[in-house]
N, C-alpha and C positions, 0 to 999 in steps of 0.2 A: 164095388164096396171098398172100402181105404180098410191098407193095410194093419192101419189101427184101431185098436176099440177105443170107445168112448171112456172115458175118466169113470162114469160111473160104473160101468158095469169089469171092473176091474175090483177082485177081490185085494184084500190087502193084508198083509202079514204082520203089521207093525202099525204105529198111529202116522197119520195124516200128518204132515207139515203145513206150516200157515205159510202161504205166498207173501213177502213183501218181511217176515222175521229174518232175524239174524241166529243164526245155529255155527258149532263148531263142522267141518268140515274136513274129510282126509283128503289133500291131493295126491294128486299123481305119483309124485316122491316119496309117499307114507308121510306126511308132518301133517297136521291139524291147525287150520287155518280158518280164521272167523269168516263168514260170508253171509249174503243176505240169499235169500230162494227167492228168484223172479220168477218162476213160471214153473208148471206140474205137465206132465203128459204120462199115458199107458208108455208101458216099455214094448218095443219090439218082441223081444224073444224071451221076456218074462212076464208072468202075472201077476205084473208090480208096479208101482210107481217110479216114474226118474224127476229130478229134480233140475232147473238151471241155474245153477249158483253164478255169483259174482264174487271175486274172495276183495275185501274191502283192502283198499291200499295199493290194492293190483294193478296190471293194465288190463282193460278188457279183453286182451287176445287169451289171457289166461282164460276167461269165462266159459262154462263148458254144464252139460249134462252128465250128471253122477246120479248113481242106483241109489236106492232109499238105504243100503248101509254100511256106505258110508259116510253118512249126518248121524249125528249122535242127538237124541231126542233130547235131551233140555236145552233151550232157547239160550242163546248167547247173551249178556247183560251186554245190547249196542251204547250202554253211558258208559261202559267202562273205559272206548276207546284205544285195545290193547292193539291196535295192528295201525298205530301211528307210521306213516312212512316212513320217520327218521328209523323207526325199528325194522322197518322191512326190507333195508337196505344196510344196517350196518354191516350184515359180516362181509359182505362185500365191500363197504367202505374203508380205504386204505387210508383214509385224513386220518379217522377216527385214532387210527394206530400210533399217532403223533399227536403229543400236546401242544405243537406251535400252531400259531391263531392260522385261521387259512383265509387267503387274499378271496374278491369277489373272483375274479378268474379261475383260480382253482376250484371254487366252489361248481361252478358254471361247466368247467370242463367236466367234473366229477359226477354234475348230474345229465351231462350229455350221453360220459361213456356208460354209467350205472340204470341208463333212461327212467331216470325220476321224471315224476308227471310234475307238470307243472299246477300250482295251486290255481285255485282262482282269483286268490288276492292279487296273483302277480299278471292277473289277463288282461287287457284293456276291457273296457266297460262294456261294449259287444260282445265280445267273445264267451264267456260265461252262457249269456244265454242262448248264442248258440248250441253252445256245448250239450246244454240241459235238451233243448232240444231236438239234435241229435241223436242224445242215447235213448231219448223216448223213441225215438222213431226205430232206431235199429239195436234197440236193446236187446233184443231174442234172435239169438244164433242157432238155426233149424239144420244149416246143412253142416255135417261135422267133418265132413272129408268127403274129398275130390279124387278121383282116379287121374293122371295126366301123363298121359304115352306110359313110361315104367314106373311111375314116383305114385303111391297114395300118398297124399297131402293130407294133414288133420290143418283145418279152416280155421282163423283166427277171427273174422265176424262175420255180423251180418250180411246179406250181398240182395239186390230185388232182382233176386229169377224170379220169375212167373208164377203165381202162387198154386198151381200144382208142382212146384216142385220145390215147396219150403216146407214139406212134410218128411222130406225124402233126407235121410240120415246120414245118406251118401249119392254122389252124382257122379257119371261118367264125361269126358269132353276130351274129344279130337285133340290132340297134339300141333295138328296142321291147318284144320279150318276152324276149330275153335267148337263146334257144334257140341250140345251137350245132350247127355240123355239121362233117364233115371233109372234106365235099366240096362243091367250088365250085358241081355240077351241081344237087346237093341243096339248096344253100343258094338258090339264084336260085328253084327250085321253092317252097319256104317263105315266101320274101319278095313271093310269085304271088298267096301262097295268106291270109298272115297278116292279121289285122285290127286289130292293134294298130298304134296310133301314139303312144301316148304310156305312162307306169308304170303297173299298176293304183293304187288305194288310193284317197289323197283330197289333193288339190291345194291347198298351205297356203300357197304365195305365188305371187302372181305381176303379174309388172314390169310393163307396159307393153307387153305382149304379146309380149315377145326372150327374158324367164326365169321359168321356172317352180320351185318345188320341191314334190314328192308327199310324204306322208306314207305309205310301205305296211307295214301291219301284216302281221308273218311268219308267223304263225299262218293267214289269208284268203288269205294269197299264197305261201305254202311254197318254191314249186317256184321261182318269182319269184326271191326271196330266194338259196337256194341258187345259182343260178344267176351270180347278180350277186357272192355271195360267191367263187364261182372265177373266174370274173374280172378279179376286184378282187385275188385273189391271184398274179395274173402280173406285180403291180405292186409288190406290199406282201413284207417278206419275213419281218417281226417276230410277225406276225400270227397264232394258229391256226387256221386254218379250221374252225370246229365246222358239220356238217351238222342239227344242234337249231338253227336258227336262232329257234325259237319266244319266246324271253324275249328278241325284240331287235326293235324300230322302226328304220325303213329310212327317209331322209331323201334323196330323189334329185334330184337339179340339172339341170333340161334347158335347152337350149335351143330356142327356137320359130320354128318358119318354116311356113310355105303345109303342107310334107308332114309334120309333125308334130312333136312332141318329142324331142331329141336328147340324149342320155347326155351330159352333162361331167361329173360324177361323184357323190359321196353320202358321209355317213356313217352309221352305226347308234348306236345309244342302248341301252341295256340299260332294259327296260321298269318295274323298279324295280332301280337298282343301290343296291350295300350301302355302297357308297365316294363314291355321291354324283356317279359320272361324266357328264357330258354328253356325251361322245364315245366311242364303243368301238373303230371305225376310221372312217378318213377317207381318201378318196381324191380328186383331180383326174385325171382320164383322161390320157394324158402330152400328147395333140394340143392340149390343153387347158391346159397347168400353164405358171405365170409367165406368165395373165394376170388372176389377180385372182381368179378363181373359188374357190380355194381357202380364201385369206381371206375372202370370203363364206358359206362354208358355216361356217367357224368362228363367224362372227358371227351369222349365224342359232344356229347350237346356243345360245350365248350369251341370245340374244335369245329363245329357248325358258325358257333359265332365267331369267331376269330374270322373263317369265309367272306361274311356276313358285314365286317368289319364297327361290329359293336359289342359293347360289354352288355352281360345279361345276368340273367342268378334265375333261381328256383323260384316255383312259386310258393305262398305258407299258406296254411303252418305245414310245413316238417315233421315225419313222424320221426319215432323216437332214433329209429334207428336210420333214417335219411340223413338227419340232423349228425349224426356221427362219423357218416360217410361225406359227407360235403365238408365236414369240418375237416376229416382226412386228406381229401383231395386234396382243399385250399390250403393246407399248410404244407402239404410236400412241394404242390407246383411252385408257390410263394418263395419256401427255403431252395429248392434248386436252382432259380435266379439269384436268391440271394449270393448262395455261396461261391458265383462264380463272378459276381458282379463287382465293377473298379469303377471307382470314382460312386458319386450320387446318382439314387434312386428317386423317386418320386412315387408317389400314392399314382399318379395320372400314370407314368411312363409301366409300371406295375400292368397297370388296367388295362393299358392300350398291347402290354406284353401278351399279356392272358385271358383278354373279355370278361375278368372277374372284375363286379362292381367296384365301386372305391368304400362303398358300405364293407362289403361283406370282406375285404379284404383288411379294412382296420378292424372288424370285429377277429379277426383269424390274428391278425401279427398282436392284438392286444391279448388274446389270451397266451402268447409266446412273451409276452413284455417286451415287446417290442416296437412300438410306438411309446411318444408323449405327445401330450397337448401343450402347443407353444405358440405362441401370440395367434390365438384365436383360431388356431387349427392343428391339424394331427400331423406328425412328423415322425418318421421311421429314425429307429434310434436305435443301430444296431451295429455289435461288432462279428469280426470272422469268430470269434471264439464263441459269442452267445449260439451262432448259426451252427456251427460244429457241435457245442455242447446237447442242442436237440435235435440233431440230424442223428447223432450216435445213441440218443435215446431209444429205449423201447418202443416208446409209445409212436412215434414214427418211422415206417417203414416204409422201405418203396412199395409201389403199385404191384400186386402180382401178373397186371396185363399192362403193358406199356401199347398204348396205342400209335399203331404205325398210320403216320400221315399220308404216307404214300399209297396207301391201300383204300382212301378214299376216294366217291367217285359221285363226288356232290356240289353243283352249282347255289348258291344263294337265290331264292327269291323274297327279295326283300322288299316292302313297298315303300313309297315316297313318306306315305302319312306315317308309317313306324320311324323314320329318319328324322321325319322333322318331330316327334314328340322327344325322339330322344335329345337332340338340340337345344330345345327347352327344358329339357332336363340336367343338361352337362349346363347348363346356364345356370339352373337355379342352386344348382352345388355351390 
């Protein structure tokens, strides 16, 4: 019998909410915030109703299950409109604080670092209805937290475990092999019994004995793989989870101590991609993000292509907070050539420095103003003073992990067909 009862036979203390209305809402923080109610279920541990709100304006990682009181029972007026973005973001917006007009770049960096959603007017003409239907599919977020080695994680969306276990409000999973379970009794039993401590595959860097990262081929490791992809999907929302994990290398970041290797997180590689990607997703576990690991794994990829002897980039879309981190990177790596460099650069000499595309690198020096467009092409336009004056900025900091090249222990395999598209590629630039 499921640990839950049925909706109906759940008394109720208060009226019913209509699924698919707009009600006010308390979060988390105590503020009251308009949201629409997607879905009802029986509460675990009361004889009550919960609710799965959406708070409008939001990202969905906010989207979550709340007890019936804290929704306030008269229907929100959805014409009125009051949870416009521009409002959901100002007090965090620092333009706002200043009356001078602000350039499209500063707008753009402003909605990278504050992860304003992008509308839809601004998507290409695919994308939208992607979007729509996507959140149809994984609109309902069942599992709310994850146990992972010492960290409970509260789960930012959807993920497709197996649908006995998208009832379960909380899940257990191995640290080491990845295995999950839905109960705490079975999971201590597993963790008795297992004999993994670290990824399978083969170990292509490691620090000084504090970080590691695995190379696991998905094809040797299948289950591995899969496993890591749902996940990795309670965090990521952009991402499609394909269960063929086979055309994709698994690149996983641990950390080392006495009892083993510990998950901070990983991205994948498509084993010969047609676009030249070095990243397919990329993840920082959250117990772990904004301190540095992130940018590290970006720079390993990097540091793969460089091996490799071709420029590559991410693939999109970018979540909010990728997109902040790539933009990081590319402007430190970018500015410490610059600043040391004599005589002319080149957008090419740049790319062939760094394996960063010649796209993603005029998008990066253009939000620094630092490029012009001059007879028919882009041109880096820049003095020591501009390079100093954002190098001593805030908003640029070094890396908190500087990745040692010496520490890696990684041949390329690269194939012929990836070579020659890329040819036809630097052609068609």
């Amino acid at each position: 019998m499921s640990r839950r009862k049925s909706a109906k036979s759940v008394n109720k203390d208060s009226e019913t909410l209509d699924v698919g209305k707009h009600y006010e809402v308390r979060r988390n923080d105590g503020s009251w915030h308009p949201a629409v109610v997607l879905h009802m279920r029986s509460s675990d541990t009361e004889n009550l109703f919960e609710y799965y709100v959406h708070y409008e304006g939001c990202d969905r990682r906010l989207d979550q299950w709340v007890p019936r009181y804290r929704i306030k029972n008269s229907r929100f007026d959805s014409s009125e409109k009051k949870w416009e973005q521009k409002d959901m973001y100002k007090n965090n917006d620092l333009l706002h604080k200043s009356n001078k007009r602000t350039t499209r770049s500063q707008n753009r960096r402003h909605n990278e670092v504050n992860h304003v959603p992008m509308s839809n007017g601004k998507m290409d003409s695919i994308t939208p209805a992607f979007e729509k239907e996507h959140e149809a599919i994984t609109k309902i977020k069942y599992i709310n937290k994850v146990q992972l080695g010492m960290y409970e994680i509260d789960t930012w969306y959807f993920s497709p475990f197996p649908e006995e276990y998208q009832k379960e409000s909380k899940i257990w999973i191995c640290e080491y092999c990845l295995k999950y379970c839905k109960l705490e009794k079975t999971f201590k039993y597993h963790m008795s019994q297992c004999i993994w401590r670290q990824p399978p595959g083969v170990e292509v860097y490691h620090y000084k004995g504090i970080l590691s990262i695995w190379e696991v081929d998905s094809s040797q490791h299948k289950l591995y793989c899969q496993n890591l992809c749902l996940l990795a999907k309670l965090f990521i929302d952009h991402k499609t989870l394909f269960f063929d994990v086979e055309p994709f290398l698994f690149y996983v970041l641990c950390k080392i101590d006495k009892s083993g290797a510990h998950l901070v997180g990983y991205f994948s590689k498509e084993k010969d991609s047609p676009d030249c990607h070095n990243v397919s997703c990329i993840l920082t576990m959250p117990p772990f993000q904004k301190q540095g690991y992130g940018k590290l794994l970006i720079a390993f990829s990097y540091e793969l292509s460089k091996l490799e002897g071709l420029p590559a980039g991410p693939e999109n879309p970018l979540s909010d907070l990728g997109k902040v981190s790539y933009r990081s990177y590319w402007s430190w790596t970018l500015l410490e050539i610059l600043k040391n460099a004599s005589g002319t650069l080149s957008l090419e000499d740049l790319s062939a420095m760094t394996s960063i595309t010649q796209m993603d690198i005029i998008s990066t020096l253009q939000s620094m103003n630092m490029t012009k467009y001059y007879k028919n092409q882009h041109v880096i336009c820049v003095t020591p003073k501009m390079v100093e004056e954002v190098i001593s900025s805030e908003q640029y900091k070094p890396p908190t992990y500087i990745l040692d090249r010496s520490a890696i222990k990684w041949k390329p395999k690269i194939h012929n067909l990836r070579l020659d598209r890329l040819r036809i590629q630097d052609h068609n630039t």
